[in-house]
N, C-alpha and C positions, 0 to 999 in steps of 0.2 A: 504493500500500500504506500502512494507516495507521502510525503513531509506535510502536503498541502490537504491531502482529502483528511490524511491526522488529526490533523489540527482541524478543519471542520468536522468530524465527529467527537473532538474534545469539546469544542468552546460551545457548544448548549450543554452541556454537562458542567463546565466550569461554571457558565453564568449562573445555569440553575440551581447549584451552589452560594453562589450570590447572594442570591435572592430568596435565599432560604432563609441565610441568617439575620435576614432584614423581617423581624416580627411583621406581619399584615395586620394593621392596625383596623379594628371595628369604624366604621362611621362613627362621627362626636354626637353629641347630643343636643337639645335644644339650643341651649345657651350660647354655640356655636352655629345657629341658623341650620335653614335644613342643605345649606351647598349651594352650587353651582353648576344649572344645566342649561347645554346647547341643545336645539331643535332645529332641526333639518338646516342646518348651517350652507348657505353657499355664501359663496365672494367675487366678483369681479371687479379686475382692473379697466376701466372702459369697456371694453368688445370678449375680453380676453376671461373665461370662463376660469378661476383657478382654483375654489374648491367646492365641491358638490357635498351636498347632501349628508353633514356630519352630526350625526347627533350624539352625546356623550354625556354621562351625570356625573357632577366630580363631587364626593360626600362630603360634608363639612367633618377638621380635623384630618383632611386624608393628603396622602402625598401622590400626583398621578403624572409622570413623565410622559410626554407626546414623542416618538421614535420614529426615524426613518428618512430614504436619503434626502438630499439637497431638491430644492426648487417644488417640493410634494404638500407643498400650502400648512407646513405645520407653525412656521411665524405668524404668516397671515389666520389662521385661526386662532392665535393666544390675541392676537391685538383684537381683533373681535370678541373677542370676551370683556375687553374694558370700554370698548366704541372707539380703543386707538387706529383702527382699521378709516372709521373713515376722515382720517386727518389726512391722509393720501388724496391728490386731485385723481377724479374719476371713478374711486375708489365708491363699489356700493354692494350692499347685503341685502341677503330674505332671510331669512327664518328667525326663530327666537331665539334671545340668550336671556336665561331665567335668574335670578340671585333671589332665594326665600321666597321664589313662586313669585316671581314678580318680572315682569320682561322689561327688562330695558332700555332696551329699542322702542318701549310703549312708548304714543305723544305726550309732551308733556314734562317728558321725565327729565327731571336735573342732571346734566352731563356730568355737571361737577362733581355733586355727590358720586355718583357710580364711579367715578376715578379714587373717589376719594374709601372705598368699598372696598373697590377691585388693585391693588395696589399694581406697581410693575417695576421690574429690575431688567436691565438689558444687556444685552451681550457685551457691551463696554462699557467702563464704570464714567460714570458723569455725574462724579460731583461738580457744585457751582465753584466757580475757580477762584472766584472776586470774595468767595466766604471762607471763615475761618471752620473748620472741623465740629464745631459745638453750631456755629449758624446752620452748616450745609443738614446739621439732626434735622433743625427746628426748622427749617426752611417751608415746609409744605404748611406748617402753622398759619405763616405769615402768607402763605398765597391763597389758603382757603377760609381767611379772614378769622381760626378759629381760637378759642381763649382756652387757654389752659393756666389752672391755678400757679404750679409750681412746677416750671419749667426746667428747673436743675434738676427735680429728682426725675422730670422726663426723658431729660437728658440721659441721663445713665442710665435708667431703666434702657431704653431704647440701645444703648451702645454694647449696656451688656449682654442682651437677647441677641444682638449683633457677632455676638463675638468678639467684640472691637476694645471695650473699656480699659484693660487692662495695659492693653498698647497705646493709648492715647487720653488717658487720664490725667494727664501732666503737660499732655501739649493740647487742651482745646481751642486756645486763641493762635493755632497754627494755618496756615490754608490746607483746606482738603486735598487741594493738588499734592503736598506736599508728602502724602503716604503714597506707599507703596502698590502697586495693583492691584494685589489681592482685600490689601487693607481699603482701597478706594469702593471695589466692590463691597467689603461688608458695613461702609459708611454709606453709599445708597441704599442700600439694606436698611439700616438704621434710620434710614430718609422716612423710606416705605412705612414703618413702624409706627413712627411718630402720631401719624391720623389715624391709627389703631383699624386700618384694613381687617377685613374678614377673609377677602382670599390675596392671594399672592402671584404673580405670574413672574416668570422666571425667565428668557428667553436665553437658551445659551450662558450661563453665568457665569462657567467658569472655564469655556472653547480658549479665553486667553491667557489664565492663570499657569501659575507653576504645580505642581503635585501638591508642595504642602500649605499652597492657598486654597486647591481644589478641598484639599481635607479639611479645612476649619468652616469653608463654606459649605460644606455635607453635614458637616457637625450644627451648625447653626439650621440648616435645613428639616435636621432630625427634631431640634431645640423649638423652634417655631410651629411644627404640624403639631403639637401639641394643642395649639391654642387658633389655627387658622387652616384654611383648604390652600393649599398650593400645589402650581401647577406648573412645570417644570420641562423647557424645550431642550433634547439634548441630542447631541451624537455618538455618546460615551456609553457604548454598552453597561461596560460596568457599571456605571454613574448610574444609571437609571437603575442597574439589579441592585445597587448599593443603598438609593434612598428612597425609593419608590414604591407604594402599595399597590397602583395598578398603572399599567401600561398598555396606549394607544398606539398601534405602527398603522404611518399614514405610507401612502404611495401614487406616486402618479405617473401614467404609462402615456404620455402622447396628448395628453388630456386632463381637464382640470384636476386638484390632488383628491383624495379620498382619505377615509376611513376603513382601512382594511381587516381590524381585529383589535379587541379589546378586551381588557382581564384585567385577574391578579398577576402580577407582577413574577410571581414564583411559576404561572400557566403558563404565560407568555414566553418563559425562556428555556421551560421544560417540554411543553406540550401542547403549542401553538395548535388553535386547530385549523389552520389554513397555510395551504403551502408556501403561497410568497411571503407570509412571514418568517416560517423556519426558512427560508433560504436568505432572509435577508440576518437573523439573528446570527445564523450561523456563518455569517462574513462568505454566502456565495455571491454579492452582490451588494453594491451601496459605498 
């Protein structure tokens, strides 16, 4: 047998391994809202058809990775989860996206609030350059006009759920530029926090980081689905068997992306029950 087909009949066995030791966490409970669902989700760029027909329920308290290769509409459906989808010229939707039974897209609805809900962290860290570390926390405060009694102890609540306090406790009158990458990603983290979001959206967070920034930000990842629904876009096999309770692989053949299979997390990398995604788990492709 050669080196290559080896290795693809190891690596669903490794992963599935993974994804074992990643506890599958039950849905949260009231107090955590009842989640986050899509209904029959499409997207188009102008003319340009790019995702069909997705619907997915993401539980509140739950951790659920979207997987699969490049250009297969898995960015473009996290930004439609917070209405960042249509900041794009041309950019337009149908279907529903629900938060506590409640559609978003309904008329009427407060954009602002629903960003302020739905939080988002992106694939490169963007803190504000012009603020100091302790502003770039409190910053979403000041732009959704909101009052918060005691702002210092927000402050560090938010840095230490971040991950971040211990590193920058001492320097908060610094610029945010001034950290590190990985420290920059868990300072917009700490951004997200602040308006006390119920879900989380992830895009790629750590496609730029080094090894032991991706690990503190897995660790914060673990640290947060405690208390919120996050949703998390990745290319990192292991990344997704590593923090993830269910996994979505999208796919797009010639034509807008799709939703090809969806599970727990520990199914998905053990016993897929559709063939293009065991070939895509199993690195025959992507």
């Amino acid at each position: 047998m050669s080196e290559e087909n080896q290795n693809q009949k190891a690596m669903p066995a490794s992963l599935a391994s993974v994804a074992a030791k990643h506890a599958q966490k039950q849905p949260g409970t009231n107090p955590l809202g009842t989640g986050l669902e899509a209904r029959g989700v499409h997207a188009w760029f102008g003319t340009k058809h790019v995702l069909s027909d997705v619907t997915l329920d993401f539980a509140a308290g739950t951790v659920t990775a979207l997987i699969g290769p490049s250009g297969c509409g898995k960015s473009t459906f996290i930004r439609t989860l917070n209405r960042m989808h249509e900041f794009i010229p041309t950019a337009a939707l149908a279907g529903e996206v629900r938060l506590d039974g409640k559609d978003i897209y309904a008329p009427g609805t407060d954009v602002t609030k629903i960003r302020l809900k739905i939080g988002m962290v992106f694939q490169k860290p963007n803190p504000f350059p012009s603020m100091t570390i302790g502003e770039n926390v409190l910053s979403g405060l000041k732009l959704a006009e909101l009052k918060r009694s005691n702002t210092d102890d927000l402050l560090e609540s938010c840095l230490v759920r971040a991950g971040l306090w211990n590193e920058v406790k001492d320097r908060l009158k610094e610029q945010g530029g001034s950290l590190s990458g990985g420290q920059q990603q868990r300072l917009c983290i700490a951004r997200s926090l602040a308006v006390e979001p119920q879900v989380l959206l992830m895009d790629e967070p750590c496609s730029a980081l080094d090894p032991g920034s991706t690990f503190r930000i897995e660790e914060t990842i673990a640290e947060l689905s405690q208390t919120m629904t996050i949703i998390i876009v990745t290319h990192n096999m292991q990344q997704a068997a590593r923090v993830s309770d269910y996994t979505a692989f999208f796919l797009s053949n010639d034509g807008p992306g799709l939703m090809v299979e969806t599970g727990p997390t520990s199914q998905i990398f053990s016993a897929p029950r559709d063939k293009r995604t065991e070939d895509y788990v199993t690195g025959r492709f992507g």
